[in-house]
C-alpha positions in Angstrom: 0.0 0.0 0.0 2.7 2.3 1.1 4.1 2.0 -2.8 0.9 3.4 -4.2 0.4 6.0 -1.4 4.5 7.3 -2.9 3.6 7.3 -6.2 0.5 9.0 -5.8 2.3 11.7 -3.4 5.1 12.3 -6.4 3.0 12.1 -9.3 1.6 16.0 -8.6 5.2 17.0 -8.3 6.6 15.1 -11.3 3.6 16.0 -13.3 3.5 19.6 -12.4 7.5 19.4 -13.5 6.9 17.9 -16.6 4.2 20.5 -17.4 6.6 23.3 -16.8 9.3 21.9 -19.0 6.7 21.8 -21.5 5.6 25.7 -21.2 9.0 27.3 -20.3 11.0 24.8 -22.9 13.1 23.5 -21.0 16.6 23.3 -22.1 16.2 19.4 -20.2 13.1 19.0 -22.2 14.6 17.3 -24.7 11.8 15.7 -26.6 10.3 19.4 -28.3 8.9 17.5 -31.1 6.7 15.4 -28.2 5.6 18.7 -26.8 1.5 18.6 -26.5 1.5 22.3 -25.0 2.2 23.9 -27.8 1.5 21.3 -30.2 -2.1 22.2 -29.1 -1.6 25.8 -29.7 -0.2 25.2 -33.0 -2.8 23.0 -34.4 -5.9 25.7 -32.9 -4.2 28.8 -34.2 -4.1 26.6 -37.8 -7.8 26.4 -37.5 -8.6 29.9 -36.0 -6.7 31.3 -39.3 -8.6 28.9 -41.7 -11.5 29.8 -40.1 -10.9 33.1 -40.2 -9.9 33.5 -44.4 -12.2 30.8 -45.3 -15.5 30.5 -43.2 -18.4 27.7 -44.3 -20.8 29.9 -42.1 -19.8 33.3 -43.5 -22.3 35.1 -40.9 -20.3 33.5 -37.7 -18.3 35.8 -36.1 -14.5 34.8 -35.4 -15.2 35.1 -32.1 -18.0 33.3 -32.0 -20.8 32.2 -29.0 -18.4 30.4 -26.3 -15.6 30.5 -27.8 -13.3 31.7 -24.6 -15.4 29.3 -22.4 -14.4 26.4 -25.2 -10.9 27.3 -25.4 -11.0 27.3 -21.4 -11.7 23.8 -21.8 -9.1 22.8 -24.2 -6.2 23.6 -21.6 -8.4 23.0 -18.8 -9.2 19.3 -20.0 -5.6 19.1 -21.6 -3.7 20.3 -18.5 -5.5 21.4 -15.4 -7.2 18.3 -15.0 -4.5 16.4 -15.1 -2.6 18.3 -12.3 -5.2 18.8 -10.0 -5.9 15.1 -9.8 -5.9 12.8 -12.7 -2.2 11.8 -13.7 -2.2 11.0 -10.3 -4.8 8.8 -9.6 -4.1 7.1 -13.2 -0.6 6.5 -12.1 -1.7 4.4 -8.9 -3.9 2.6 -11.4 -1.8 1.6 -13.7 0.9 0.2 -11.4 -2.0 -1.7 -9.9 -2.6 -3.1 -13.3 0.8 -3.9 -13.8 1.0 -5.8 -10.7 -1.8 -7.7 -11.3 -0.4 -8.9 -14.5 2.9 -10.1 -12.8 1.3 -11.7 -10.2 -0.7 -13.7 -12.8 2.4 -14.4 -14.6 0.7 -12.7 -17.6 3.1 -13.0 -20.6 2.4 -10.9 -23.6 3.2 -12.5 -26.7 1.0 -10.2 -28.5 2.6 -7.3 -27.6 5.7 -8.7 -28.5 4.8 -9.6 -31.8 3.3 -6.0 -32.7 6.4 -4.5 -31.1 8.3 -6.4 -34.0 6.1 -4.6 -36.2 7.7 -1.5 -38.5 6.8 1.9 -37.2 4.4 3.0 -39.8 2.3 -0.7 -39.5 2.7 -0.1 -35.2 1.1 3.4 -35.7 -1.7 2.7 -38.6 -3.0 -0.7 -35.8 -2.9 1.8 -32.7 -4.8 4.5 -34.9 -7.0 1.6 -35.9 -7.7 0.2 -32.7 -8.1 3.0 -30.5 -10.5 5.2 -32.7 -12.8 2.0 -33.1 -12.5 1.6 -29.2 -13.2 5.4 -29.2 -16.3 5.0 -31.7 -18.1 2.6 -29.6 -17.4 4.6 -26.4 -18.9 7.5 -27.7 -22.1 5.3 -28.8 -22.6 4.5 -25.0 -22.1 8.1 -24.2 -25.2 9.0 -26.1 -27.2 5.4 -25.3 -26.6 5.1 -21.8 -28.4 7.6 -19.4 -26.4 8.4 -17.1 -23.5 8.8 -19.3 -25.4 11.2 -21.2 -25.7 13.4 -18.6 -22.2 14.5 -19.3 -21.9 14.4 -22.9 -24.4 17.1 -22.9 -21.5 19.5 -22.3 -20.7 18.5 -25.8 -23.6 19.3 -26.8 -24.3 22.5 -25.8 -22.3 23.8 -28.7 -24.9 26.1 -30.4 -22.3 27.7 -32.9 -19.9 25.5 -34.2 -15.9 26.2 -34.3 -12.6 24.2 -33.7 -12.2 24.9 -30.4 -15.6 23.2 -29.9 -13.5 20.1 -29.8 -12.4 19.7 -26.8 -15.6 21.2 -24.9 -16.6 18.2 -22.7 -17.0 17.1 -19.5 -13.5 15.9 -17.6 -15.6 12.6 -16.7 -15.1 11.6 -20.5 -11.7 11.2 -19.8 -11.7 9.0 -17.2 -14.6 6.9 -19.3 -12.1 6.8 -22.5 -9.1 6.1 -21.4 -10.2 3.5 -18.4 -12.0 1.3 -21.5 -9.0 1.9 -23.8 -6.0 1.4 -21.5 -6.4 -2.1 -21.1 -6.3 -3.2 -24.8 -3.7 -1.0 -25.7 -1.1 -1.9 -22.8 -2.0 -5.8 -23.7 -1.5 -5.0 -27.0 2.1 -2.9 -26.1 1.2 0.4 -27.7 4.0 2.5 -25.6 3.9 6.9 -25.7 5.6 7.3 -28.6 3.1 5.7 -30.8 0.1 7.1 -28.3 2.0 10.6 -29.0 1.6 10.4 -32.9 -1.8 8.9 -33.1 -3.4 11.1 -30.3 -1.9 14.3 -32.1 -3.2 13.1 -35.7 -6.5 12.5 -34.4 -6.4 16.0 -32.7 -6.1 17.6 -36.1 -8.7 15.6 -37.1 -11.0 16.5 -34.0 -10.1 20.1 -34.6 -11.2 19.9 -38.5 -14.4 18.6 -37.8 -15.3 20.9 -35.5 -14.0 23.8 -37.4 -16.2 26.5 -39.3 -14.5 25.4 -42.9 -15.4 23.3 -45.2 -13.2 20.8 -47.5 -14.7 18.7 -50.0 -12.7 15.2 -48.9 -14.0 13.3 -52.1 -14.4 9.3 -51.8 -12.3 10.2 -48.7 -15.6 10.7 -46.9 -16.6 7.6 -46.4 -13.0 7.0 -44.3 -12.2 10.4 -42.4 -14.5 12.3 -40.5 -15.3 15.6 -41.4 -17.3 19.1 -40.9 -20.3 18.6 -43.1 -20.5 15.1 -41.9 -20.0 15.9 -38.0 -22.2 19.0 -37.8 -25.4 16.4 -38.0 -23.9 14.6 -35.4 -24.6 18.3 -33.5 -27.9 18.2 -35.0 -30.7 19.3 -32.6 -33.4 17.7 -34.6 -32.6 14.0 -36.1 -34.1 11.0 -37.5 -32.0 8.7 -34.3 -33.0 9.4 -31.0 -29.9 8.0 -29.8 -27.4 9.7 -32.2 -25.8 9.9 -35.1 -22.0 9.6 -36.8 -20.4 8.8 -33.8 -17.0 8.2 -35.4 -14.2 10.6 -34.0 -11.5 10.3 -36.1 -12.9 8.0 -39.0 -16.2 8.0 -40.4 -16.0 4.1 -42.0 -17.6 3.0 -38.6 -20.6 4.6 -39.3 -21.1 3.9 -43.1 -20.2 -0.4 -41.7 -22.5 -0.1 -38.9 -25.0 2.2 -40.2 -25.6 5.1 -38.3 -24.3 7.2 -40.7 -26.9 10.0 -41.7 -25.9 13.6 -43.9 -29.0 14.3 -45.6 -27.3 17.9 -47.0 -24.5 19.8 -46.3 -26.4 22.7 -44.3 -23.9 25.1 -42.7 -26.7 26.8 -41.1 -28.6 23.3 -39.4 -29.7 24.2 -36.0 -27.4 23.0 -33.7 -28.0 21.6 -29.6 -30.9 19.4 -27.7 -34.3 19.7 -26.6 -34.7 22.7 -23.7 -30.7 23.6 -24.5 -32.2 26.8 -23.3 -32.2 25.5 -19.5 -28.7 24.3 -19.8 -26.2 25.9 -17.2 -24.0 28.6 -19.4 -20.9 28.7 -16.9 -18.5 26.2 -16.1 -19.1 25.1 -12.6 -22.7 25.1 -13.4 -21.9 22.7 -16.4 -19.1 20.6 -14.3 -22.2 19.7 -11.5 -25.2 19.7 -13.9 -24.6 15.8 -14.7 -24.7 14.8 -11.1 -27.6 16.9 -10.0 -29.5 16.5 -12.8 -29.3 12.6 -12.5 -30.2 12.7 -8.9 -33.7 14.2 -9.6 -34.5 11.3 -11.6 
């Protein structure tokens, strides 16, 4: 017990470390190319400026509705999050996990045999793997209740932009990554490859999102993208339960069929039934889940 209790203790320290050698760059932060800090500020201002020169909805302002409270979010969920409590708690959970597997004498062949894999094949499986892992969570986050509750903070997006992206509730992280973890340390994924895929399918996240438009051809039917995801905001549509869930990739969807783009309508009305009542603010949107699933 006394080993989890130490790494739990240091992890706020080590984290909080790493976090500054990420923002002050470091001269013993070596790894700059690995650097999510301002690899996220990089990628947003790339769609702030395309959103800017080239809008799809020409009357949205550049500064649109919630646009500071979303970009609140992105470092918030990114960073803050992570200090205050999560990298900690995740560490203690993963060593757990790890012991477990030692104790059981678990011996990974698989990941061996992927780890002998070239680069380019080890990143396209991860990339495969964890956005079809990351399809069907998001399918429970609409289809499931309670776990609704909080991807209504999602939701609440009324004018659509890239920063709209990362706008969630920090319970989403703990659902994602505790159902993805498991298959991806048995099948050896390690950071590096995590690194690359998670940025690629940031751009991707950020795209969708983003007030542009870019005709993607037969590409369509494989990457996600902002006709195709703004449905998925739809206030009115056909599914109850949702729509294109995919996050990264779109081929879910058109195999499983809950693909739906009737038109490519910049203007579609965008939310849920009584958005209206929704809290505007961020505590009132970080307590709304659990105190509107009590009155039930």
């Amino acid at each position: 017990m006394g080993k989890y209790v130490d790494i739990f203790i240091h992890s706020f320290g080590d984290y909080a470390h790493y976090l500054w050698q990420e923002v002050t760059l470091s001269a013993s932060y070596k790894e700059w190319y690995a650097n999510y800090f301002y690899g996220l500020i990089f990628i947003s201002g790339l769609f702030f400026l395309w959103e800017l020169m080239s809008p799809w909805r020409r009357g949205q302002k550049p500064i649109r509705k919630d646009f500071w409270l979303d970009v609140f979010y992105m470092f918030f969920n990114f960073f803050l999050f992570w200090l205050i409590i999560y990298n900690a708690v995740s560490n203690v959970v993963v060593e757990v996990f790890k012991t477990f597997c030692v104790e059981l004498g678990f011996a990974n062949g698989i990941a061996l045999k992927i780890e002998s894999l070239p680069l380019f094949l080890k990143l396209l499986f991860a990339f495969v793997i964890k956005d079809f892992i990351h399809w069907n969570v998001h399918r429970l986050l609409h289809r499931v209740s309670f776990l609704w509750q909080f991807h209504k903070l999602h939701h609440s997006v009324q004018e659509m932009g890239f920063a709209a992206h990362l706008r969630f509730h920090w319970i989403e992280i703990v659902i994602y990554n505790s159902i993805q973890y498991i298959p991806m340390a048995i099948l050896g994924f390690g950071l590096d490859e995590y690194f690359v895929v998670h940025m690629f399918a940031l751009f991707v996240g950020h795209f969708n999102h983003s007030n542009v438009k870019l005709s993607l051809g037969p590409l369509k039917y494989i990457f996600n993208n902002p006709q195709m995801h703004l449905w998925h905001h739809a206030k009115e549509i056909p599914e109850k339960n949702g729509v294109n869930f995919g996050l990264t990739l779109s081929c879910w969807d058109y195999l499983f069929g809950t693909a739906y783009m009737p038109s490519e309508n910049a203007e579609e009305e965008l939310g849920f039934k009584d958005i209206e009542r929704y809290p505007k603010g961020f505590f009132g949107q970080m307590f709304y889940p659990f105190r509107s699933y009590s009155k039930k």
